[in-house]
C-alpha positions in Angstrom: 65.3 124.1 98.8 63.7 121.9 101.0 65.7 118.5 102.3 64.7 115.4 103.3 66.6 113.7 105.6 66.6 111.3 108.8 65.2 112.7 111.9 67.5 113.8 114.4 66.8 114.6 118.4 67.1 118.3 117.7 64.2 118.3 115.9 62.0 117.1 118.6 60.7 120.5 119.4 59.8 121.3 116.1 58.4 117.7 115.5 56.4 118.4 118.5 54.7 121.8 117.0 54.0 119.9 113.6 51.9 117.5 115.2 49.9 120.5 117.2 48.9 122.8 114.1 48.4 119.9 111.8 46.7 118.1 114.5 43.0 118.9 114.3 41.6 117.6 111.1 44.6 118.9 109.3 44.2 122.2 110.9 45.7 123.9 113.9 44.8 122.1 117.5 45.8 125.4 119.0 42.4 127.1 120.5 40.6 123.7 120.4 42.4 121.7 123.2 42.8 122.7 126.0 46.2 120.4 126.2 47.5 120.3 122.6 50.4 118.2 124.6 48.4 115.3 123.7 48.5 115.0 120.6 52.5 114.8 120.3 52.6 112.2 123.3 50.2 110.1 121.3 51.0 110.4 117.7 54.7 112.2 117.6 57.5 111.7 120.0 56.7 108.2 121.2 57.4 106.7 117.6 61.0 108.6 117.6 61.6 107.1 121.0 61.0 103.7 120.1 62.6 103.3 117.2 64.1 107.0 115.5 65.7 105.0 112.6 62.3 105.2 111.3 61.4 109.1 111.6 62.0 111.4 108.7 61.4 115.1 108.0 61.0 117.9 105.6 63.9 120.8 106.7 63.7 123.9 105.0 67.0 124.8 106.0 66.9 126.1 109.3 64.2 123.5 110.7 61.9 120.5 110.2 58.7 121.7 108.6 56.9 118.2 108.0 57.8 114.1 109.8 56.8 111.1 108.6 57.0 108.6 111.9 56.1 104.9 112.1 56.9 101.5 113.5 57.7 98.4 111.7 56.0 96.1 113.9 52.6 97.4 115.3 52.2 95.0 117.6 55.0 94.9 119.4 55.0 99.4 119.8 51.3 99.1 121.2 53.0 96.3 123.8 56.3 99.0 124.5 53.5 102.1 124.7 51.5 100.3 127.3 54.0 99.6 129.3 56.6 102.2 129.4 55.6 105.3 127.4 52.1 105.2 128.7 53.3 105.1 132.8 55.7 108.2 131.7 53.2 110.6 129.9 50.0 109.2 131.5 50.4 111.8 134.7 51.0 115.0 132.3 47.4 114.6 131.3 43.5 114.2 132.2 42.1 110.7 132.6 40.0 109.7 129.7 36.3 110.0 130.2 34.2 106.7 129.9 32.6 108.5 126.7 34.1 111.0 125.8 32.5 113.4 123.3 34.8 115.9 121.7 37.8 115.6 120.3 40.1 116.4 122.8 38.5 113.6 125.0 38.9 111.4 121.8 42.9 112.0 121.9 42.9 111.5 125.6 41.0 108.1 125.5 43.7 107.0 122.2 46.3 108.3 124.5 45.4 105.7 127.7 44.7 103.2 124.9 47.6 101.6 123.1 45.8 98.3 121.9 42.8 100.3 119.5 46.2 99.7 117.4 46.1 96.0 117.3 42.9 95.4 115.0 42.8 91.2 113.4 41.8 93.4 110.0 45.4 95.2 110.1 47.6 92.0 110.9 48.2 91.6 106.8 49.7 95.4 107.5 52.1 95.2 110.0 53.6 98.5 109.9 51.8 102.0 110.0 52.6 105.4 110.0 51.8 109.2 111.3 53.3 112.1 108.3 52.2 115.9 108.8 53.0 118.9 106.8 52.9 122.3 108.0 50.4 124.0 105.5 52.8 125.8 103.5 54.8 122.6 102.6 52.2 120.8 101.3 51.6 120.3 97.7 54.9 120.4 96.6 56.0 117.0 96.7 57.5 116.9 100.3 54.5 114.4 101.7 55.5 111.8 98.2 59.2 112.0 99.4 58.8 111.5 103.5 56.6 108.9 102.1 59.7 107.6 99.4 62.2 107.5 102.3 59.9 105.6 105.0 58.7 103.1 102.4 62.1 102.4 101.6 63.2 102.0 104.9 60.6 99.3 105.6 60.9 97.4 102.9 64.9 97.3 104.0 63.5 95.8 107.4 62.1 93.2 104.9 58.6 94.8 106.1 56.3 93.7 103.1 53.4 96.3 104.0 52.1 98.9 106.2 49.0 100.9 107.0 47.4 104.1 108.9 44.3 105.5 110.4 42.7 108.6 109.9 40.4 111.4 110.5 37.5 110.9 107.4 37.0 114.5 107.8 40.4 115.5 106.4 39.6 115.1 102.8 42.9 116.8 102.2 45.1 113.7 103.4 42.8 111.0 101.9 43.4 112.4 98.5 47.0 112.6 98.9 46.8 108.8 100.4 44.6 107.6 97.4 47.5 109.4 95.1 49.7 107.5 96.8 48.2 103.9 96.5 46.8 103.7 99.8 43.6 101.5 99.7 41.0 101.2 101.9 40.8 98.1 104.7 37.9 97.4 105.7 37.6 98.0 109.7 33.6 96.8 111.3 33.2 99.3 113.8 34.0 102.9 112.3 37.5 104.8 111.8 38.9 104.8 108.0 41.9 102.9 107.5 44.3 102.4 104.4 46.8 100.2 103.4 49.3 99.4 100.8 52.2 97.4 100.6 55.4 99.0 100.5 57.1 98.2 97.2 57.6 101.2 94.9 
């Protein structure tokens, strides 16, 4: 039986691993970056540093096996990523390329880039969130019920609605969003993002 329950800081490692073989498309990042520590400085750990009241995960009973992660206020995380996550990660990894043109250049120019968050299209979704599920988890309800527990917690923070982007190539996820009532916002400029509010 698989639990869901708050995150705690014992399950950064295994947060941290999530976030790698989910990372590519869906798929395991291992083999296709050369620093797969990129992808949990950008889209994992900083949202449980910031605010861990927030971060859920899937345990099977001896460890987390899918998070949902998230902030309630966009805005103000990309302001707290610039300026002190960024300076502390920022030396671990490459400098981003002016254009870069793979994916692991793509993660390193998000990485150095906290305010692609802060889009005027998104301001009507003040929230957003990152969930991954390792692949034998998924499609047994764990993803509806991280989903159930962050919702719930937003709308405790009187947060009225929140969004994400993602990866249009991971048809996977945007069929599980679009089960979940995740709409499409429209974004000029590319990227696919969704929104919903966060009643039940």
């Amino acid at each position: 039986m698989v639990s869901v329950r708050r995150y705690e800081s014992r399950d950064l490692a295994a947060l941290r691993e999530i976030c790698v073989r989910t990372g590519y498309r869906g798929t395991d990042a291992t083999g296709v970056m050369a620093d797969t520590a990129i992808l949990p400085d950008a889209y994992a750990e900083p949202y449980v540093v910031h605010d861990p009241g927030l971060a859920f995960v899937a345990d099977d009973g001896g460890a987390a096996v899918g998070y949902i992660v998230g902030t309630a206020d966009t805005n103000a995380f990309a302001d707290w990523f610039a300026e002190t996550w960024l300076p502390r990660v920022a030396p671990k990894h490459a400098a981003p390329p002016e254009h870069p043109d793979n994916f692991e250049e793509a993660i390193l120019r998000d990485l150095h880039n906290p305010a692609r968050m802060v889009l005027p299209e998104l301001a009507g979704y003040p929230a957003h969130l990152h969930i991954d599920l390792l692949p034998g988890y998924q499609g047994h309800g764990l993803g509806r019920r991280l989903m159930d527990a962050f919702l719930a917690e937003l709308r405790a923070r009187g947060v009225g609605s929140v969004h994400l982007g993602m990866d249009p190539a991971n048809t996977g996820a945007r069929a599980f969003y679009d089960r979940l009532g995740f709409a499409p916002i429209e974004v000029p400029g590319g990227g696919v993002y969704l929104g919903r509010s966060t009643g039940g």
